[in-house]
N, C-alpha and C positions, 0 to 999 in steps of 0.2 A: 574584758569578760562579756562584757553586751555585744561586740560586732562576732564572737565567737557563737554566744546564742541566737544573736540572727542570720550569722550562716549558715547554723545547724540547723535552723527553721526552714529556708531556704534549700537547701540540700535536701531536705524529709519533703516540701513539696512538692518539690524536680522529680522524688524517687517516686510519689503516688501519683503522677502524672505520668512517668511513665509505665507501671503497672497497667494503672487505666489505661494504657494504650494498649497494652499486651493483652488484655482484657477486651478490649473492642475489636480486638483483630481473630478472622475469622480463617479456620484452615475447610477448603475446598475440593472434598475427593469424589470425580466423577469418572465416568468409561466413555471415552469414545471408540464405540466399535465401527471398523471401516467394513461397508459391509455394503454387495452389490443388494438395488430393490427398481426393480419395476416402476417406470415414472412415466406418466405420461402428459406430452406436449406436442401441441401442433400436429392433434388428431393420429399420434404415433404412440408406441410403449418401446419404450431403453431401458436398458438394466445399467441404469446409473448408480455410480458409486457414491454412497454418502454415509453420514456417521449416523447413527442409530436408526438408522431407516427415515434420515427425516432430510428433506431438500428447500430452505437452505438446513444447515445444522443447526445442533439448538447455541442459545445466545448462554453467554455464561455473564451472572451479574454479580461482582464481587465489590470490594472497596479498597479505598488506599491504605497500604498495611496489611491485607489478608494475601494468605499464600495460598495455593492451589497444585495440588497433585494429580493431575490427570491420564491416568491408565488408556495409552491408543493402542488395543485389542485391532488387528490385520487379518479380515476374514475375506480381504478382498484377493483377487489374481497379480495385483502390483505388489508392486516393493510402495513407500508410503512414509514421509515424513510430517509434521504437522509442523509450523511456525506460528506463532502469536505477534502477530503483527504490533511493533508500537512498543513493545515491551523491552523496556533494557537489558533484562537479566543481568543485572550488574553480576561481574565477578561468575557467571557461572551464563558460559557462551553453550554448555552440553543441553540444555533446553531451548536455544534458541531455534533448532530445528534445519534449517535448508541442507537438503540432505548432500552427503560430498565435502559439506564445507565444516559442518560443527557437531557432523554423525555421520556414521552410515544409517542407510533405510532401515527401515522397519518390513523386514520380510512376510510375505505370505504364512500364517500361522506363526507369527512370534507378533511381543507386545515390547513396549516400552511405560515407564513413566516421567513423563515431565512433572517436575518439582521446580518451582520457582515463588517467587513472591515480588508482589505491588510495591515496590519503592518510591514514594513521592511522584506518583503518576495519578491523574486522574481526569477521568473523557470517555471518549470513544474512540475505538481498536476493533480490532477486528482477527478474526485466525482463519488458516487456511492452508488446506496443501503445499507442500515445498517439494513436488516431487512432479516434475514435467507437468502434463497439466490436469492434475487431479485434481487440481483448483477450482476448475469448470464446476464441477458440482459438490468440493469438499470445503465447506467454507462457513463461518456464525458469526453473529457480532458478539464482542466483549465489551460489556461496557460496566468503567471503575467509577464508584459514586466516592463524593469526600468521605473521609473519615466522619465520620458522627459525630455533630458538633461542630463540622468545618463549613461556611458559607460557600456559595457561590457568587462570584463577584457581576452576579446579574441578578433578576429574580426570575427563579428558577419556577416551569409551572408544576402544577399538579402531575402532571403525566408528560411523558415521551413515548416516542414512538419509532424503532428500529425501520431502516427503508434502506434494505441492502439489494444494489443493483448490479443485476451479472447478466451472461452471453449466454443463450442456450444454441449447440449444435444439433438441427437435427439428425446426429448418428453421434457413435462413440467418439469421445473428443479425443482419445488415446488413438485414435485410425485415425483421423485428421491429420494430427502431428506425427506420426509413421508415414503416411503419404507424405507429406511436408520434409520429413528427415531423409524418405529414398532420394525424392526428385529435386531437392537443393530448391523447389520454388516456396512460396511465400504459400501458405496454408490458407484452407478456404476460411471464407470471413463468416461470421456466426450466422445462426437464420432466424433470431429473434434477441431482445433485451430484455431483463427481467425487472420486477418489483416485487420483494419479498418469494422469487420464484416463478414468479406468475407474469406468463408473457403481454394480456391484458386484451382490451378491449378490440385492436385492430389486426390482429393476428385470427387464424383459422383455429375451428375450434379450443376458443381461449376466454370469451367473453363470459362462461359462467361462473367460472374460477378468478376472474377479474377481483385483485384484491381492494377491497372498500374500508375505509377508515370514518367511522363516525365521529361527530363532534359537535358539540353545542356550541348554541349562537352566541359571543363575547365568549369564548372559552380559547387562553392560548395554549398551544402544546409545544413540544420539543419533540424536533424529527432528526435522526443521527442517520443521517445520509451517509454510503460506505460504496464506494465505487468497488467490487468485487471481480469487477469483467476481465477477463483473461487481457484483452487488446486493445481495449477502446477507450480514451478518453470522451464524459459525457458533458451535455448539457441536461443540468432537472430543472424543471419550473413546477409554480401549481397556478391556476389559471384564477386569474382574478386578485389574487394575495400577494401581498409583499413578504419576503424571506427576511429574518433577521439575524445575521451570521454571529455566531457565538462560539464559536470555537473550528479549529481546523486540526485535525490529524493529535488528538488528547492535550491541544492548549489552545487556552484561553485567548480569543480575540477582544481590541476593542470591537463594541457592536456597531452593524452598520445594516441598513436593507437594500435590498437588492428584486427583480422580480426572476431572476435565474442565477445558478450558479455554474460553475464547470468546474469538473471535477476529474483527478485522472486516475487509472488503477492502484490502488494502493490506498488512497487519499481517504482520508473520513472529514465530512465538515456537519455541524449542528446547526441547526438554524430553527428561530419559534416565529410560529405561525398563530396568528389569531383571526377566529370568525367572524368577519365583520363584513360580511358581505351580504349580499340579498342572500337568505335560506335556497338552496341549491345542492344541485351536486356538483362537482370541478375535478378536473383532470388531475390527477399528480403526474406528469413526463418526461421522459430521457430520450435522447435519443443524442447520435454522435457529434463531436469536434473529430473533426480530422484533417490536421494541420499536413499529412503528407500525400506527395502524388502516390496515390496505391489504393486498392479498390479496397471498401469497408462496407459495414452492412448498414445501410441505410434503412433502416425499420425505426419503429418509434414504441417505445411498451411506456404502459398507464397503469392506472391506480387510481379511486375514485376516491375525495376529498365529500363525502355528503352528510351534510346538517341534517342533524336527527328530526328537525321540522321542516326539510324538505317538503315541497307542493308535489303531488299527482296529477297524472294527466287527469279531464273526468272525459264520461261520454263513450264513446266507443272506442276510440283508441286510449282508453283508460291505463296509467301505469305509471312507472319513473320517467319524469322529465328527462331527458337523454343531459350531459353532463357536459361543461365549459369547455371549451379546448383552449392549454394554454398557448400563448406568442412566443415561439422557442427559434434563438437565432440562426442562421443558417449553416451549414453543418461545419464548411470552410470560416466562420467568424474569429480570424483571429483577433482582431480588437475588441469583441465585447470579452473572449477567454484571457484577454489582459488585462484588460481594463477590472476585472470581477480581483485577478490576484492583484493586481498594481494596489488594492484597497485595505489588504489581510495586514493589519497591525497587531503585533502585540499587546495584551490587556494593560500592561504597566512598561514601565522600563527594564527592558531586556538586560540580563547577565551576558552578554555579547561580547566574547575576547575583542580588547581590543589591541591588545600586539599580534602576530605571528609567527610561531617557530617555522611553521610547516606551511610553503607558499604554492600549494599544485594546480597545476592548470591540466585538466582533461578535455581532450576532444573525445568527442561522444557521436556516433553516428553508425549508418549501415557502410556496407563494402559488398566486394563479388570476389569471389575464390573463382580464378580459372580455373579450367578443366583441361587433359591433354584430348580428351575426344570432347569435341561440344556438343556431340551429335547424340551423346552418351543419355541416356531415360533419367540417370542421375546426375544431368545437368541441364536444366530444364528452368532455370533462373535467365536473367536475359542474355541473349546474345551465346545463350551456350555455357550459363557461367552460375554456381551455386548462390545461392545469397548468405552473407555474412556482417556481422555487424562487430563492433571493439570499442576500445576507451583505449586512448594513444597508439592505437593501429597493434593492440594487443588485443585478438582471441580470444577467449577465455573459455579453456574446456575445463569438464567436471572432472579430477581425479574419480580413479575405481577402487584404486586398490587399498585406499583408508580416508578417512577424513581430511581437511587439512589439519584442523584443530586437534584433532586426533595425531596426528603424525608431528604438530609444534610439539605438543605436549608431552611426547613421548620423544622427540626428538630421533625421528623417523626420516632418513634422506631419502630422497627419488619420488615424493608426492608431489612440490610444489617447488618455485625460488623464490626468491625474492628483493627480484630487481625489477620489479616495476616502475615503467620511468614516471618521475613527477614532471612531467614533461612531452608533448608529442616528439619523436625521434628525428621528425622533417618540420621544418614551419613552412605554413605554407598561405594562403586565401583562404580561408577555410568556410566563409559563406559563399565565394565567388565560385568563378568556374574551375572546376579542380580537375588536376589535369588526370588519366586513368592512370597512369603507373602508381599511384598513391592508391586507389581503391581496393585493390587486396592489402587484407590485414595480416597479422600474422598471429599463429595458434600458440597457444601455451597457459599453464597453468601459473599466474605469476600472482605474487603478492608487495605490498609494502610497507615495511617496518614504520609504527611509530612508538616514540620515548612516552611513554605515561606521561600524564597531563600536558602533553605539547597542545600548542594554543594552534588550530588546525584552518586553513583558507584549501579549501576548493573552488576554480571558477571551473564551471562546465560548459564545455565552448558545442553547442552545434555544429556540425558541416552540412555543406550543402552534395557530400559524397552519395549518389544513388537518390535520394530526395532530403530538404530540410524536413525536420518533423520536431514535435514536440516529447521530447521523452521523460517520462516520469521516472525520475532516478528515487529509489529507494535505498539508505542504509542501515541493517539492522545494527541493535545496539545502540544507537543513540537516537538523542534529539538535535536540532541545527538550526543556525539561525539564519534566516535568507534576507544577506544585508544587502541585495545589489541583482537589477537584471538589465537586461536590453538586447538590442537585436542588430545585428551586426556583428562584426569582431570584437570580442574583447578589447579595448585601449588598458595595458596595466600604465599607464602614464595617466591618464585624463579618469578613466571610470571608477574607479577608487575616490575620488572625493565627490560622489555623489551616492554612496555607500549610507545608507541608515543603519547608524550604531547607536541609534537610542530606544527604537521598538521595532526592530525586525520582527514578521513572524517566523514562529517557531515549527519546525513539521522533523515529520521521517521521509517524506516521500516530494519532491520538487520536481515538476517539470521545465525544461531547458525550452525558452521560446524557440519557433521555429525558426532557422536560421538567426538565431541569437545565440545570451549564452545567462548565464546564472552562477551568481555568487554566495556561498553559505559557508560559516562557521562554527565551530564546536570545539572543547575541550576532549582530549581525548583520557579520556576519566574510566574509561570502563575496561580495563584487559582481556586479552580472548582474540580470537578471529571473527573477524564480522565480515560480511557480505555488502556491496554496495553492485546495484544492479540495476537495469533499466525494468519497471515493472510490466512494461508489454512482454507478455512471456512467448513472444514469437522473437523480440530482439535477442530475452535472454539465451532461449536455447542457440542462438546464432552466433553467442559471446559478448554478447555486451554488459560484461561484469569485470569485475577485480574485486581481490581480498583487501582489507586492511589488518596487519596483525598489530595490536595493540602490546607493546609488554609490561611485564609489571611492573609493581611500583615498589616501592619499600615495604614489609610486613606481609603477613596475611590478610590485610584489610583490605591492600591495594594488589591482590595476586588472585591468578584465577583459581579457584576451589576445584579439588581434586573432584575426576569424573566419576558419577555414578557406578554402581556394580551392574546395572543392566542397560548400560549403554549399549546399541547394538552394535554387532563387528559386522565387518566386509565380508 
């Protein structure tokens, strides 16, 4: 009779506990209208496309547990999907966004709503266009605070501070990649970098819009650094300050300081900063990594770091002390862009599969499509030849005529297959000298089945085909564990036991060292089609993508949830 009345006690606990949850959790309905406005940079005005009239977009600040319905109103000239980066959507892949793959667009004068919710997520994310490269200017931070009540396993300051970095073109970034798609060459490289929008202090007509961050002296802050750039892997620093890394792409790091970090498209990292330096003003700076042979824009954008007891000049040149400049390493470094990730641990012990059902190994790199005339305007890549890029010498074009997820789920043939090899079709040297018959890839829209909860190994092998390069592979829908990297070939005999399976860090977005390769693990727990892609969005429109379809699992727990009624059609 008494362990009956202290179950019952125990059970009425559990249930006010979770009421209280359902009670703290918060539903979020806003509008993003895609809407062209007048922007000016680099002494020019563009009718950039962006969401509410505002560049970057606004930041959406929700918490773990609250859900969000957000209405994208298309009052732009494009078609237009939105992706929330970071976010699982467990069980419901029709919010996940990348348009082709888990929708069609969102057309000129039509809307959608994404409906989703925060599942045991909590950090910084980010959202952005999934539709060519609308990204350029369609883009805000998302940033999930614990549930109420929930610590942070650091101590968290008073204040943060979003520092979203992106590429601005001087002209329409949609003509860029139209030139880029006639002539098969490699698209012009951006002609400035931004902070918070703002190309900064060493750019032409830029220095009065220079965005400035005030701060008191002994005051730390949280800065959610969010690489936004269409192409560029960066390097930030802040001059004079040491960076304290606390988290990478919405999880928790152990902390470590650093005086720069590198960061790739995709990527979000936190890091707190405190004022402990002579009262000043200091540079915040980016500017590129660029691990391949291929011309990038070498510019540098800022951000001024200034103590609200900053000195003035006195006297006749009376005014602001001009500001620190920080030590940022040189653009080619690949060892300090190792050496920064070779340090990213997990805060605790990693939930890290440690068997394998699923062993695939992808080669990841660019290619050349011949042409039968080289002489051809639409082939103008080298030697006469389009540029192309794959994952096991697979293509990967965007179906038109329905989604894929749309078409699994309807069980629709002639969209996709799905025999995508876990395996390159040739083996071959693949950091060495690779011979040309291997550098055309081949086109197709391909996918690969995995069993619900299969305990999953990707290694992501670089080549040395066209240039090595650093790719930041992004897959949505989940999180991964990156137990393993180096540079070279792959050994599956020898580099496997030097694998950290007790605190990998955890991310959505990895880059593949250059002429190396990189190893990560995940369960595959979430049903749906998911997207895994290289985030330089010059690779991806060139193919450097695959689907993963996920199937379900037993129940409607573990089955994707029936699509929306205003999903959009083809």
């Amino acid at each position: 009779m008494e362990s009956t009345r202290q179950f019952s006690s125990l059970a009425f606990i559990a249930l006010l506990a979770y009421f209280a949850f359902l009670a703290s959790a918060e539903l979020h309905v806003r509008e993003f209208v895609i809407q062209p406005k007048p922007v000016k940079k680099l002494c020019r005005t563009h009718e950039s496309i962006t969401v509410n009239g505002q560049f970057p977009g606004p930041t959406l600040e929700v918490r773990n547990g609250d859900s969000l319905a957000i209405t994208v109103i298309n009052k732009a000239r494009y078609n237009i999907s939105i992706h929330w980066h970071g976010i699982r959507q467990l069980r419901n892949p029709w919010a996940d966004g990348p348009e082709y793959i888990t929708q069609c667009p969102i057309r000129p004068g039509q809307s959608y709503t994404y409906r989703f919710t925060i599942e045991d997520q909590e950090g910084t994310l980010w959202w952005h266009a999934h539709s060519r490269w609308l990204r350029a200017t369609v883009y805000g931070a998302l940033i999930i605070y614990p549930r109420l009540g929930s610590p942070y396993p650091f101590h968290m300051p008073k204040r943060d501070i979003p520092i979203l970095l992106g590429e601005w073109w001087d002209r329409n970034p949609m003509d860029v990649l139209r030139q880029a798609q006639f002539t098969g060459a490699a698209a012009n490289v951006s002609d400035a970098y931004t902070i918070n929008g703002q190309p900064g202090d060493l750019y032409r007509c830029s220095r009065s819009e220079t965005v400035r961050f005030p701060i008191f002296p002994g005051e730390t802050v949280q800065l959610r650094v969010i690489n936004a750039g269409l192409n560029q892997e960066l390097f930030f620093s802040v001059a004079n300050h040491q960076l304290t890394v606390v988290e990478t792409d919405s999880a928790y790091t152990k902390p470590f300081t650093t005086s720069v970090i590198m960061i790739g498209p995709g990527q979000t990292t936190n890091v707190l900063i405190t004022a402990n330096q002579r009262p000043g003003r200091y540079y915040m700076a980016a500017r590129a990594y660029n691990s391949a042979n291929a011309p990038f824009d070498n510019t540098t954008t800022t951000a001024i770091l200034e103590y609200v007891n900053a000195p003035t000049r006195r006297g006749r040149g009376r005014g602001q002390i001009a500001p620190v400049f920080p030590v940022l390493p040189g653009f080619n470094d690949t060892a300090t862009a190792t050496a920064f990730t070779n340090r990213l641990r997990y805060w605790k012990r990693a939930p890290v599969p440690l068997q394998v059902d699923e062993n695939l190994f992808f080669t990841v790199g660019l290619g050349l499509i011949n042409c039968s005339n080289p002489n051809s305007p639409r082939c103008q890549g080298p030697n006469g030849t389009r540029f192309a890029a794959s994952i096991n010498n697979q293509s990967f074009v965007l179906p038109r005529r329905n989604s894929i997820m749309q078409a699994y789920y309807q069980g629709m043939p002639g969209i996709f297959t799905t025999d995508f090899p876990p395996v390159p079709p040739v083996q071959f040297d693949y950091t060495g000298n690779v011979s040309r018959g291997l550098w055309q890839p081949v086109k197709g829209t391909k996918a690969y089945k995995l069993k619900y909860k299969a305990n999953v190994q990707i290694v992501l092998q670089d080549t040395s085909i066209v240039t090595p390069e650093n790719h930041p592979m992004h897959l949505h829908g989940y999180q991964f564990y990156v137990v393993g990297s180096g540079f070279g070939n792959f050994n599956p005999r020898t580099d496997p036991a030097r694998f950290n399976l007790f605190d990998p860090p955890e991310r959505n977005t990895i880059g593949t060292p250059p002429g190396g390769w990189v190893a990560i693990r995940f369960v595959a727990d979430n049903p749906g089609a998911w997207f895994m892609h290289c985030h330089i969005d010059s690779h991806l429109g060139w193919g450097l993508a695959m689907v993963f379809l996920v199937e379900n699992g037993r129940g409607q727990l573990q089955s994707v949830q029936a699509p929306p009624l205003d999903l959009p059609r083809c």
